[in-house]
C-alpha positions in Angstrom: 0.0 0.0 0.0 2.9 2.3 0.8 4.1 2.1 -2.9 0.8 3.0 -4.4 0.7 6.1 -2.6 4.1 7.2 -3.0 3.9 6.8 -6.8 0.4 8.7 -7.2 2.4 11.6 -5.4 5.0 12.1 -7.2 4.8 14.6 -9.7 5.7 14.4 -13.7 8.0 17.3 -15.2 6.9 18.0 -18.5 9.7 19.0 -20.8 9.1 21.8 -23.4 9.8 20.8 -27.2 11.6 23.5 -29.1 11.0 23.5 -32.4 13.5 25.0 -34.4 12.9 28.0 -36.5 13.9 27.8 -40.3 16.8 30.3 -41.5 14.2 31.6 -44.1 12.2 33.6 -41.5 14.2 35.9 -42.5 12.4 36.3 -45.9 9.2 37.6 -44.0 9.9 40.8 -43.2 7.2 40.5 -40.3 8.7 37.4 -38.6 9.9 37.4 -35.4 13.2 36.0 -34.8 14.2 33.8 -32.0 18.5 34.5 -31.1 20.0 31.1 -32.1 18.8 32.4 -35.8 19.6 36.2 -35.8 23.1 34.8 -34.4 23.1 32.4 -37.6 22.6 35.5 -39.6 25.0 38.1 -38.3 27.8 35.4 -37.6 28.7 36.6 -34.1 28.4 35.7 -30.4 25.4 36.2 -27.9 27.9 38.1 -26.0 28.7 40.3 -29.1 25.4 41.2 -30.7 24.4 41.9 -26.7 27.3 44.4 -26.3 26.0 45.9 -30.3 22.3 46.1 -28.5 23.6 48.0 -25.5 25.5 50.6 -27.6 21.9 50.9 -29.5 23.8 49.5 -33.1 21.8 46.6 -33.2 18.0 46.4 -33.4 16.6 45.7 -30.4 14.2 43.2 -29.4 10.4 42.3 -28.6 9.6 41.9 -25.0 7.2 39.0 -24.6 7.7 38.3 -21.3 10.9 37.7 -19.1 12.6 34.9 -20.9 11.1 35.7 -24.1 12.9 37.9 -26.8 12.4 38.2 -30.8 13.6 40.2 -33.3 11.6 41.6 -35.9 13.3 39.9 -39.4 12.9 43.2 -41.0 15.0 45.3 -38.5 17.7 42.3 -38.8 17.8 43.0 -42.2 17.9 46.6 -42.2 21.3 45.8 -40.3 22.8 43.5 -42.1 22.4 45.7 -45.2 24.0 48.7 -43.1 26.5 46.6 -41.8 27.8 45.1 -45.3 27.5 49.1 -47.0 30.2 49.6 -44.1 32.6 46.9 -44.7 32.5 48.1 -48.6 33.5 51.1 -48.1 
């Protein structure tokens, strides 16, 4: 009887499935962007493209929520563009 109980108590930890966003949301200008694929995109570190955000170079992001953060594909765009019309010069 002891086992039954102890086994109807415990408690189940659902784990979260990511799914991964495709690298051509960044052909819908309206998409938002999750990091692991604007980092794909600009070729740098979290650290990095953190340190660009700060010194307001970088687009910054949607809030939704604490832990949540997207970039809108558009602006990512808009910075890459700027960013390669630099390095031509």
């Amino acid at each position: 009887m002891q086992g039954a109980t102890e086994t109807s108590q415990r408690k189940t930890v659902a784990t979260r499935r990511t799914v991964p966003q495709p690298i051509e949301a960044i052909n819908h200008p309206g998409a938002h962007l999750r990091l692991n694929v604007v980092l794909s995109l600009v070729g740098m570190s979290r650290s990095a493209w953190y340190r660009l955000m700060e010194a307001k170079v970088a687009p910054q992001p949607l809030r939704f929520g604490t832990r949540c953060s997207r970039w809108i594909a558009a602006d990512v765009s808009k910075f890459l563009a700027e960013r390669t019309a630099q390095g031509a010069k």
